[in-house]
Each structure stands twice: as structure tokens, then as C-alpha cells.
C-alpha angles and dihedrals in degrees: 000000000000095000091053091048098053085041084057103048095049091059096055083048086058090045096052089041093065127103114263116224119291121268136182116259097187143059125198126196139174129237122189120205123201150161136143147230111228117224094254135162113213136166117235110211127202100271088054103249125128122257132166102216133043125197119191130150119235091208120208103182114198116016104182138076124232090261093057092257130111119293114251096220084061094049095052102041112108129170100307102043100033118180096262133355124307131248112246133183139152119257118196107205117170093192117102088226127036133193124226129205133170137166136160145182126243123276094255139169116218116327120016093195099053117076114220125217131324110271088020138091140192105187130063128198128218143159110265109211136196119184127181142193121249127204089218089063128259123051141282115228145196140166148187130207112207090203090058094045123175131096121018121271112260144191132164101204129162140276110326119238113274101224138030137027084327093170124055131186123205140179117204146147096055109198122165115245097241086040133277090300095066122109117234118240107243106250144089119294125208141178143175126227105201113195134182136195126179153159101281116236 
């Protein structure tokens, strides 16, 4: 009877000593992580934050000869030698391609629909120029002449250059509207250079 019992009890310690059946001990997943960068066009002032318009004023000083006419200096500048010193700032566009527009109005004193006088003028035409910095090297340009009119000026390049004074503005190429003979009104001229760069299509 003893003998039975202990035969017993070791059979059910084998039993309880076996492997159960095999299980997973791990689990796996799959997490996905994402976020994007807009095709923008910003100006980074100088103070580093993020702004969508510059102004700046390309300042010619005197226009006239002594002898009332054009200045000469103004009628043979070109783009690099423009009649005062260019506008720069640095543009930031994340965009691979950017599109480029400028236009602007004639350097006029008063009214640009009246005439003056005969053998004066009070408007004056020139080639408006923006110029920007590739990464690729070299520059994209773009200009606008006053005396043509019309559509904007307009240029698709590549990916801007990622640091520095990357866009430039020029004025250059100075005539008075009635030829190089007419007398400039007395007054203040002004005109406004009006520039775009986007994200291209």
C-alpha cells in the first residue's frame, strides 16, 4: 500500500514537471511618425524673424544737369552700375522652384496723365531689376522697363540660396519721357518698385 502511494506521487511530480505548451512572450507594433514643410516664400529680417513683405528706397539724389536736362550718370548706369545703391534682403523659400515677378511705375513728378509743357518732362522711364541668388550658383533674374509697360515682368528659376542677401533690386537705365533734350519740371519724383516671390506651381 505504501509502496502504491509513493509510486503514485511521483507520477503526478513528473506530470507537473513537464513543459506546458509553448506561448508567445512578446508583442511588436508599428508606429508611424509624420509632419511637412509648406512651399513658402518669407523674409528673414535682421533680427531673424519671419516676415512676408521688405521696404527699402533705392535713393538717387539729384536727377538733373546744370542745364535742367538729365543727368548723364543716370542715362548710362545698367545693371551693374545702377544709379545708387540696390536694395538686398534675404528671402527663405522652401520650394525647389520659385517664381519671380516685378513692375513699377515711372519716376514722376505730380500728375502722370498731364503732359507738361512742351520741351519739358516730368516723368522719367527706367528698367526696374531683381536679381536673386541660386543654390545651384549664378543668379535668377528678372526685370521690368517702365517705357514698354504692360504685364509684369515675370521668371520661374530654381531653389533660392540658402544663406545671405540672396534678392537684389536695382534701378538702372534712367531716359526722360520727350528725349534726352527735355527739361525736368522742378519737384520731388517718386516711384514704386513692386516685387513677388513665391512657391512656383
Amino acid at each position: 500500500m505504501k509502496k502504491i502511494l509513493i509510486l503514485a506521487l511521483g507520477s503526478a511530480a513528473v506530470a507537473a514537471a513537464a513543459p506546458a505548451a509553448a506561448q508567445s512572450t512578446s508583442s511588436t507594433g508599428t508606429v508611424n511618425v509624420t509632419g511637412n514643410v509648406a512651399g513658402r516664400c518669407s523674409v528673414v529680417a535682421s533680427a531673424g524673424s519671419a516676415l512676408q513683405a521688405f521696404t527699402g528706397t533705392i535713393a538717387l539724389g539729384a536727377l538733373d544737369e546744370s542745364d535742367g536736362t538729365l543727368a548723364t550718370s543716370l542715362e548710362n548706369t545698367t545693371s551693374a552700375a545702377p544709379g545708387a545703391a540696390p536694395v538686398s534682403t534675404r528671402i527663405v523659400c522652401t520650394s525647389a522652384s520659385v517664381g519671380l515677378s516685378i513692375t513699377s511705375d515711372t519716376l514722376a513728378s505730380g500728375s502722370r496723365t498731364a503732359a507738361p509743357e512742351t520741351g519739358y518732362a516730368s516723368q522719367i522711364d527706367y528698367v526696374a531689376e531683381m536679381q536673386v541668388g541660386l543654390a545651384a550658383g549664378g543668379n535668377g533674374t528678372v526685370t521690368y522697363d517702365t517705357a514698354v509697360g504692360g504685364a509684369p515682368g515675370t521668371a520661374t528659376v530654381g531653389r533660392l540660396a540658402a544663406t545671405g542677401q540672396n534678392v537684389t533690386v536695382r534701378a538702372h537705365g534712367f531716359k526722360s519721357r520727350g528725349g534726352p533734350s527735355s527739361l525736368l519740371v522742378a519737384g520731388d519724383y517718386t516711384s514704386t518698385i513692386t516685387v513677388n516671390i513665391q512657391p512656383a506651381a
